[in-house]
C-alpha positions as protocol buffer text, in pm:
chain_id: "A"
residue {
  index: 1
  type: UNK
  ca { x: 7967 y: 12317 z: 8290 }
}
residue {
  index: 2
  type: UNK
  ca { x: 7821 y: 11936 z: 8214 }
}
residue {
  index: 3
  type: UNK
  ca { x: 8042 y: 11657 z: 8283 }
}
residue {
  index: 4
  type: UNK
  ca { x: 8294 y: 11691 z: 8034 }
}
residue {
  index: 5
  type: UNK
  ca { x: 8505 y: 11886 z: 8279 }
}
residue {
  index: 6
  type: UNK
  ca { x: 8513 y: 11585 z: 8500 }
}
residue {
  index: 7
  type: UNK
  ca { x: 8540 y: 11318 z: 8223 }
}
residue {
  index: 8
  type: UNK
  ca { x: 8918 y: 11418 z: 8084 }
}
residue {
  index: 9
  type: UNK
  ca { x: 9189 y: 11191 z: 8161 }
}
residue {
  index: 10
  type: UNK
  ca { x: 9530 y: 11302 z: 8063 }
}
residue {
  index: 11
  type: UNK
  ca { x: 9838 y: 11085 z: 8024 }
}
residue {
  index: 12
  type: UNK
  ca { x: 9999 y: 11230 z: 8360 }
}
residue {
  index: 13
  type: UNK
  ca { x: 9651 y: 11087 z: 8493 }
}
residue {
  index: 14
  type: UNK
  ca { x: 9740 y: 10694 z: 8367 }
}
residue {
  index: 15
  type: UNK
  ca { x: 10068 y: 10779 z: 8491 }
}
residue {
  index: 16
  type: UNK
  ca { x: 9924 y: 10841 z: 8802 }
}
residue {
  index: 17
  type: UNK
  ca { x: 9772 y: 10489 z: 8817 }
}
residue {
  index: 18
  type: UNK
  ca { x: 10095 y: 10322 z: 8749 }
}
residue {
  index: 19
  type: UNK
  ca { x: 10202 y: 10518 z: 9044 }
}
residue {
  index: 20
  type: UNK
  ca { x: 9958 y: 10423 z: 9265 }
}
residue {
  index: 21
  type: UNK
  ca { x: 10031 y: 10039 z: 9157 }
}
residue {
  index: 22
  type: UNK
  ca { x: 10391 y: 10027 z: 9190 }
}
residue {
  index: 23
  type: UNK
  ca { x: 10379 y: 10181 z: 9539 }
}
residue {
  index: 24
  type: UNK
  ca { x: 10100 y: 9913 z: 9632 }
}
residue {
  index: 25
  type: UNK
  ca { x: 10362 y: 9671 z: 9536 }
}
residue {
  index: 26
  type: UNK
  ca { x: 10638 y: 9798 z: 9683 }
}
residue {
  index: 27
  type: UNK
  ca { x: 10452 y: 9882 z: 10045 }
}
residue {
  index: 28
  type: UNK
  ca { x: 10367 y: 9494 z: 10058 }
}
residue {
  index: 29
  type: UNK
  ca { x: 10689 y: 9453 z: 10004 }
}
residue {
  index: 30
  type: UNK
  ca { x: 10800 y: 9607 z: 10314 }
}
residue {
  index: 31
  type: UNK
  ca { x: 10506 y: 9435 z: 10481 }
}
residue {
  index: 32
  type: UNK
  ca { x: 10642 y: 9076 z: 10307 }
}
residue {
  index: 33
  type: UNK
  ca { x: 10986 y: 9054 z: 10468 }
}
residue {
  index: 34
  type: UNK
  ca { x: 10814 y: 9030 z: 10807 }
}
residue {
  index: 35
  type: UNK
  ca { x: 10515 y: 8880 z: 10740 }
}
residue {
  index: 36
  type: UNK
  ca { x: 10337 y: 8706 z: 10457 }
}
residue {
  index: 37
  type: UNK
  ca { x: 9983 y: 8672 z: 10628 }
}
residue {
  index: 38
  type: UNK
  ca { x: 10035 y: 9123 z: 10649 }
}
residue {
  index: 39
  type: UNK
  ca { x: 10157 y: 9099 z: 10287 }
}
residue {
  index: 40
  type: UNK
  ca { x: 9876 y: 8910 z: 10141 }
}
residue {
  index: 41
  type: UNK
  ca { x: 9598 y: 9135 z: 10355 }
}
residue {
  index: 42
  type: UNK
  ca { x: 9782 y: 9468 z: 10243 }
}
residue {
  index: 43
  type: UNK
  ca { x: 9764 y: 9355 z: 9896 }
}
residue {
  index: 44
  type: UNK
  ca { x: 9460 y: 9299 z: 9890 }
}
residue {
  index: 45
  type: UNK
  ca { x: 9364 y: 9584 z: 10066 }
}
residue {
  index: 46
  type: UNK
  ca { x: 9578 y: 9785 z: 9794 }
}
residue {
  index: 47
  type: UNK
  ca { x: 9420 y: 9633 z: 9504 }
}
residue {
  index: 48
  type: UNK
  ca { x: 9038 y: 9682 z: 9648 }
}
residue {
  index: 49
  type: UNK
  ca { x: 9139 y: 10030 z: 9763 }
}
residue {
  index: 50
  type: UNK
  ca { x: 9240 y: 10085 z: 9394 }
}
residue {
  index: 51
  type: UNK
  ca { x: 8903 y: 9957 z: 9240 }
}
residue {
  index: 52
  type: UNK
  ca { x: 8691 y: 10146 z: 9488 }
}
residue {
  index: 53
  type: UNK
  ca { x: 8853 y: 10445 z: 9315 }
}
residue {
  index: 54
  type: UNK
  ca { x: 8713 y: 10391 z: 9029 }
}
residue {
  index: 55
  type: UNK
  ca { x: 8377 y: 10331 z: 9129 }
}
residue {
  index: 56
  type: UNK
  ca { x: 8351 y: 10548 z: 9345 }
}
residue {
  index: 57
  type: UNK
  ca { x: 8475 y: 10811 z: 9038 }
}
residue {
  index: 58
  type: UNK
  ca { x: 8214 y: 10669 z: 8814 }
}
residue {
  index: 59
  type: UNK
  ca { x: 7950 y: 10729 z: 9074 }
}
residue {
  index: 60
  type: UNK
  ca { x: 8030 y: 11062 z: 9120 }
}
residue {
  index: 61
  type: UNK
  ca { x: 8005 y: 11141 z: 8822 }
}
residue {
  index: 62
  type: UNK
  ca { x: 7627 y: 11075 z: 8792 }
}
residue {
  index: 63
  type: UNK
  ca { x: 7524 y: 11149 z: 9162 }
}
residue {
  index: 64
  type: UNK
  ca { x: 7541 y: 11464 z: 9384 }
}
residue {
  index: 65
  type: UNK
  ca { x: 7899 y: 11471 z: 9605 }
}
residue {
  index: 66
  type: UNK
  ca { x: 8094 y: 11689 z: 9738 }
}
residue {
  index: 67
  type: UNK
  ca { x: 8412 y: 11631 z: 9542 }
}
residue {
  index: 68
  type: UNK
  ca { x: 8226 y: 11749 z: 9239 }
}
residue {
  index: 69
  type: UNK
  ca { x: 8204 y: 12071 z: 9389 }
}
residue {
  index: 70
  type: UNK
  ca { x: 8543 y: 12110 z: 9521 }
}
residue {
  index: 71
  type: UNK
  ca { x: 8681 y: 12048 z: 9167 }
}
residue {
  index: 72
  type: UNK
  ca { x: 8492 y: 12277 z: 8955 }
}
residue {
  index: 73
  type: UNK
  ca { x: 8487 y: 12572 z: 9241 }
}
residue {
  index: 74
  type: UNK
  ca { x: 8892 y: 12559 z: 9183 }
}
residue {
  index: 75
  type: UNK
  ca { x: 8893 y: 12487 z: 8844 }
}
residue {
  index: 76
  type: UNK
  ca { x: 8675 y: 12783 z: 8733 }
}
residue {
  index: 77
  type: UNK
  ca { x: 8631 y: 13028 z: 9092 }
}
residue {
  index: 78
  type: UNK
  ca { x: 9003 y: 13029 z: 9260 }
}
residue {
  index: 79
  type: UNK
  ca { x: 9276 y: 13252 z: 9047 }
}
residue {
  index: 80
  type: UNK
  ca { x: 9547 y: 13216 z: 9361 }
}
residue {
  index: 81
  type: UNK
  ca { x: 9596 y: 12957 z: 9613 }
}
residue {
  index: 82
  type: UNK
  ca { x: 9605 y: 13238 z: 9878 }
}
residue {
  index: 83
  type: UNK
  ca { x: 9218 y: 13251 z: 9841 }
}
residue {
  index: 84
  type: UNK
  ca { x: 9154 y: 12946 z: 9941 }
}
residue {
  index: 85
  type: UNK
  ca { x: 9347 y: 12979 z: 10275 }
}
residue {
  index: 86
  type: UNK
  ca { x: 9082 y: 12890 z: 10558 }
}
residue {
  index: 87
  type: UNK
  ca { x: 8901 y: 12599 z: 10731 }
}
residue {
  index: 88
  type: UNK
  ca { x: 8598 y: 12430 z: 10613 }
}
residue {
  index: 89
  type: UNK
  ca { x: 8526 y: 12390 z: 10250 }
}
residue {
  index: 90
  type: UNK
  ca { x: 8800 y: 12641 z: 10235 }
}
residue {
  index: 91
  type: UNK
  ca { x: 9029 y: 12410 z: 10342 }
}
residue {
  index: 92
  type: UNK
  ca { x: 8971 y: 12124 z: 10082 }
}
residue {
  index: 93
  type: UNK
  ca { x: 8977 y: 12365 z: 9788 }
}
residue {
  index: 94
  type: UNK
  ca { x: 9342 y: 12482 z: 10003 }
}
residue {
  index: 95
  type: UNK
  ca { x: 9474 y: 12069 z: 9954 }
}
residue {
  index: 96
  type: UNK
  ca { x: 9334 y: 12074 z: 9556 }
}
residue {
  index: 97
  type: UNK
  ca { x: 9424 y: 12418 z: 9385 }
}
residue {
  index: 98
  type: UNK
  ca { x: 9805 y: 12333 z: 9335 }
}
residue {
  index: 99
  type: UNK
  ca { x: 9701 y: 11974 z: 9205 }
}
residue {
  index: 100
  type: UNK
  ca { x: 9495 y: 12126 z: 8975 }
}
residue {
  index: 101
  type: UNK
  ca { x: 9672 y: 12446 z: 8883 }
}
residue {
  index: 102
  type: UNK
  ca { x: 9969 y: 12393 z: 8931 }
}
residue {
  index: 103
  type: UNK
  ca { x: 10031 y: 11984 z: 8838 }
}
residue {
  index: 104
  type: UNK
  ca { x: 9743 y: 11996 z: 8631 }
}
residue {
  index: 105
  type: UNK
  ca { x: 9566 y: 11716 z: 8739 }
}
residue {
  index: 106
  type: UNK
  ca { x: 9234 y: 11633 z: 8575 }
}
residue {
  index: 107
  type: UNK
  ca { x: 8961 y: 11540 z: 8829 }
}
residue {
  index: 108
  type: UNK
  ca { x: 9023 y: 11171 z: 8787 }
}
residue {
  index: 109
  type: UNK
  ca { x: 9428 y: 11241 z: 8875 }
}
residue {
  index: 110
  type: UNK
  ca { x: 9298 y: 11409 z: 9190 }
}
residue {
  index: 111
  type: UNK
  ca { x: 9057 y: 11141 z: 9301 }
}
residue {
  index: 112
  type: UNK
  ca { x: 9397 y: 10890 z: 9252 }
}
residue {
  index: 113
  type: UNK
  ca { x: 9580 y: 11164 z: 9488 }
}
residue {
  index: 114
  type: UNK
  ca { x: 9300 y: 11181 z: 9736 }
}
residue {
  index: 115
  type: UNK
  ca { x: 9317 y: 10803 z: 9724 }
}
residue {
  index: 116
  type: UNK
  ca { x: 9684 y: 10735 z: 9788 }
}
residue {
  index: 117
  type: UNK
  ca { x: 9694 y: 10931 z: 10107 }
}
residue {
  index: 118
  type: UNK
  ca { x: 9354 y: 10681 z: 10210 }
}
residue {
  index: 119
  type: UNK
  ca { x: 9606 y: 10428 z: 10101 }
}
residue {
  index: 120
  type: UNK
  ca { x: 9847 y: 10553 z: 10364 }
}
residue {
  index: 121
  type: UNK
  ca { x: 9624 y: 10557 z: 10641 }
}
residue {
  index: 122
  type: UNK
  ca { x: 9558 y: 10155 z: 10586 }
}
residue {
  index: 123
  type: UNK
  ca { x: 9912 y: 10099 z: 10567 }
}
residue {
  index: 124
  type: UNK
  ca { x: 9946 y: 10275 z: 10930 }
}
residue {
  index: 125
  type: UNK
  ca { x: 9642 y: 10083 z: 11036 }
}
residue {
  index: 126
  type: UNK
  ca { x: 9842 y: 9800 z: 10935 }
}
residue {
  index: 127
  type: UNK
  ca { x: 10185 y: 9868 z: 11079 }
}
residue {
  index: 128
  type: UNK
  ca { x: 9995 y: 9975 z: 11439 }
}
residue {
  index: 129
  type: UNK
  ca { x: 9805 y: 9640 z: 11438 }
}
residue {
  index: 130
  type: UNK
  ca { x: 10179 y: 9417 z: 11376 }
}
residue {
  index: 131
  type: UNK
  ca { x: 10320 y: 9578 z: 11698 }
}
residue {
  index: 132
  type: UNK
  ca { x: 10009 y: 9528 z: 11902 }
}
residue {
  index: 133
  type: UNK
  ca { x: 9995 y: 9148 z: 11779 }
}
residue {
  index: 134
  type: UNK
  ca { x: 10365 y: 9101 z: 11686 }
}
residue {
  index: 135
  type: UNK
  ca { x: 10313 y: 9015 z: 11318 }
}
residue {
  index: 136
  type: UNK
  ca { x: 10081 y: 8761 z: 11418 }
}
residue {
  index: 137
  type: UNK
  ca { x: 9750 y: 8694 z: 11245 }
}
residue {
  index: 138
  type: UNK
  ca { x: 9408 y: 8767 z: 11384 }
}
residue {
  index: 139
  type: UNK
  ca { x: 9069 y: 8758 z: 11214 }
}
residue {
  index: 140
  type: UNK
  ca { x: 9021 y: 9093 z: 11353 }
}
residue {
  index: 141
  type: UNK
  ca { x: 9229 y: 9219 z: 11103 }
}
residue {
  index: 142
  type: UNK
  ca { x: 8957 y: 9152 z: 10827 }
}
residue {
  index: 143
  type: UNK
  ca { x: 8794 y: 9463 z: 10911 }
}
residue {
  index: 144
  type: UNK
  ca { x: 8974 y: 9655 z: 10729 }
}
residue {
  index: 145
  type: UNK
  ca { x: 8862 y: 9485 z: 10429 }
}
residue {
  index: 146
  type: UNK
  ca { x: 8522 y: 9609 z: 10483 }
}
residue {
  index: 147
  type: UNK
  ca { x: 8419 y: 9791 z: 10145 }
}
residue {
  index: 148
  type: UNK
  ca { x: 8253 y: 10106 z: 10345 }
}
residue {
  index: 149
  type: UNK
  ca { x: 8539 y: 10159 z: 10461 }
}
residue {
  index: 150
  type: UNK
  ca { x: 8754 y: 10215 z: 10121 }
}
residue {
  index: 151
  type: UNK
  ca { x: 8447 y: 10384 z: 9968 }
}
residue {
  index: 152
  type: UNK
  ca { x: 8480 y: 10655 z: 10170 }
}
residue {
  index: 153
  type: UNK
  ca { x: 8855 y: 10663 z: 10178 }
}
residue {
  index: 154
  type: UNK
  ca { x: 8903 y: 10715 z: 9851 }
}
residue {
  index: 155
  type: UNK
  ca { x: 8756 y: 11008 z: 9745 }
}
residue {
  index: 156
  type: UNK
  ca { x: 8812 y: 11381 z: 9699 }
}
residue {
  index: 157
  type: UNK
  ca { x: 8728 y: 11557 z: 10006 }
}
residue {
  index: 158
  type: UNK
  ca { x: 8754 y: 11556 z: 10376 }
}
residue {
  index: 159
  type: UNK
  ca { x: 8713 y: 11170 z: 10451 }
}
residue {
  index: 160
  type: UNK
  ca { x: 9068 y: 11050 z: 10285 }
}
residue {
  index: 161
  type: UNK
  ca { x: 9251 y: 11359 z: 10463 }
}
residue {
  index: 162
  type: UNK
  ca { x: 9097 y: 11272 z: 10831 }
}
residue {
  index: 163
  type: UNK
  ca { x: 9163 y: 10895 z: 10727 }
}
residue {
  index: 164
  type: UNK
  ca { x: 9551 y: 10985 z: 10638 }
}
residue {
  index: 165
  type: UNK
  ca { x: 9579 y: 11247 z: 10935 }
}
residue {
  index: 166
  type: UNK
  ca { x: 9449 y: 11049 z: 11245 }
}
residue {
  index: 167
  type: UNK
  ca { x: 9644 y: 10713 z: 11121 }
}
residue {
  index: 168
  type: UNK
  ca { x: 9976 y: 10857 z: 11067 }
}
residue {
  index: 169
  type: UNK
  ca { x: 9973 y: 11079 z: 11395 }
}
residue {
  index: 170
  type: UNK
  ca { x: 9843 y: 10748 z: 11626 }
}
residue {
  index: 171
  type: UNK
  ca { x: 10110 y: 10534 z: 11429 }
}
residue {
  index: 172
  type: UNK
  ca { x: 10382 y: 10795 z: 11533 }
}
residue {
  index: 173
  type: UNK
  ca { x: 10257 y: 10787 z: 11900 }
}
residue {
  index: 174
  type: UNK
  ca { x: 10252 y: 10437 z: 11882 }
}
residue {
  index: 175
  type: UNK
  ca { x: 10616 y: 10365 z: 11783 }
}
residue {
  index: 176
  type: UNK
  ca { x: 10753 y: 10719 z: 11986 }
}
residue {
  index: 177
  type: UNK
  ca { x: 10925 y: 10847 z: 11659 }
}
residue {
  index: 178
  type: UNK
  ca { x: 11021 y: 11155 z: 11708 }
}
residue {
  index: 179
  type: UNK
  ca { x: 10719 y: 11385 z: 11443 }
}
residue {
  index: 180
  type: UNK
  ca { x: 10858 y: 11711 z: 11274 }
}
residue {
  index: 181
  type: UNK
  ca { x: 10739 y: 12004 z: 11419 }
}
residue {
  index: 182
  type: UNK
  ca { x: 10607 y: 12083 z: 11046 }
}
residue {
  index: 183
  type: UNK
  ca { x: 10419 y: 11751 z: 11003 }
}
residue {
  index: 184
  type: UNK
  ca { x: 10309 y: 11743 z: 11293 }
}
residue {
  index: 185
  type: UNK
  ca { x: 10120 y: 12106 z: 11262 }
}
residue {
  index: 186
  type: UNK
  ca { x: 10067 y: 12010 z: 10887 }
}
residue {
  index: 187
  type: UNK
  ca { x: 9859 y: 11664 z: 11018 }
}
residue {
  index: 188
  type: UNK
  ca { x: 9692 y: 11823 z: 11283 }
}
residue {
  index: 189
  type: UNK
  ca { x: 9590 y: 12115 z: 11026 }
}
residue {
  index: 190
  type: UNK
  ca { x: 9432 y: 11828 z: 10757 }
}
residue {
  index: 191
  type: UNK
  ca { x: 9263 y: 11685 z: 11126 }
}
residue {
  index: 192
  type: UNK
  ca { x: 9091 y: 11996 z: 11269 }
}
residue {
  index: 193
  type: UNK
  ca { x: 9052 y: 12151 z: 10904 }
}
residue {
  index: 194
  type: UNK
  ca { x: 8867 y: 11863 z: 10839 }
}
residue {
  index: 195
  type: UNK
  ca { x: 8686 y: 11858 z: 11124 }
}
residue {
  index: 196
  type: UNK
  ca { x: 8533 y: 12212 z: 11128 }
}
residue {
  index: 197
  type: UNK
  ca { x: 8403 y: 12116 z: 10776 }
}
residue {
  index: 198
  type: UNK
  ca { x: 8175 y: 11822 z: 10964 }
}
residue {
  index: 199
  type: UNK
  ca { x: 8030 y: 12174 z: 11142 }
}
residue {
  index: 200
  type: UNK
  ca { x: 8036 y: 12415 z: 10870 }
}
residue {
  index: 201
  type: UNK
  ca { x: 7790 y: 12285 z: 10621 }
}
């Protein structure tokens, strides 16, 4: 199977990427009108979110990780999403198999997928921390700039979809918005999914 599999990029993948810019942009954006210490910090949290993408896509292709596995086991295994219904590893090859079989995403476009919804969770993170300090600044808020933390948000597997989960359902409690009953099942599904996986290998 080699690494070739792994290696294609498509144009829908570079599409992807322009994506994944313009809605950087246009979340710091939101962030700006309010605050332009939050802007800056989002930004750059956007842009080094982005480039730990990458690497962290170049390093798996020449290391042992999970998200190798995941790919290949739907690319070549699964024939219908309804066998990959079920928790554990199960339940990441459930998130991928219509990305890859039905958008047709190489493993690069999934890795920018996986990555957005990581993307999300900072952008939560970031929302929770302006009500608790009113849009002022605080060094604290560095932390999220620490690189662990975006290398293992961005990549294809469990991490990003616990990252995404836990951040949008504490940002929802946090501003008492009212969560659809479907999202909210559909969060708590990525959390415990995700979960059982930590206990499964």
């Amino acid at each position: 199977m080699g690494n070739s599999l792994l290696q294609e990029k498509t144009i829908l993948d570079f599409c992807l990427v322009l994506i994944y810019i313009l809605s950087v942009l246009w979340l710091s954006e939101k962030i700006k009108a309010k605050s332009y210490a939050y802007y800056y910090l989002f930004l750059m949290i956007g842009i080094e979110h982005l480039l730990f993408t990458y690497v962290y896509y170049a390093y798996s292709l020449s290391n042992v990780v999970d998200s190798t596995g995941y790919y290949r086991n739907v690319y070549y295994i699964y024939h219908s999403w309804s066998e990959t219904v079920g928790l554990g590893t199960a339940f990441i090859n459930f998130t991928l198999y219509p990305l890859v079989h039905f958008f047709r995403l190489s493993y690069f476009g999934c890795f920018f997928v996986y990555s957005f919804l990581g993307l999300l969770g900072f952008y939560y993170l970031i929302s929770i921390a302006a009500g608790i300090y009113n849009f002022q600044w605080t060094k604290l808020l560095l932390v999220l700039l620490l690189p662990n933390l975006h290398f293992w948000t961005v990549g294809l597997g469990k991490d990003s979809l616990i990252f995404f989960a836990i951040c949008k359902i504490i940002y929802n409690v946090f501003y008492s918005k009212k969560i659809l009953p479907g999202f909210f099942l559909f969060s708590y599904w990525f959390v415990f999914g995700s979960i059982f996986l930590l206990f499964s290998l």
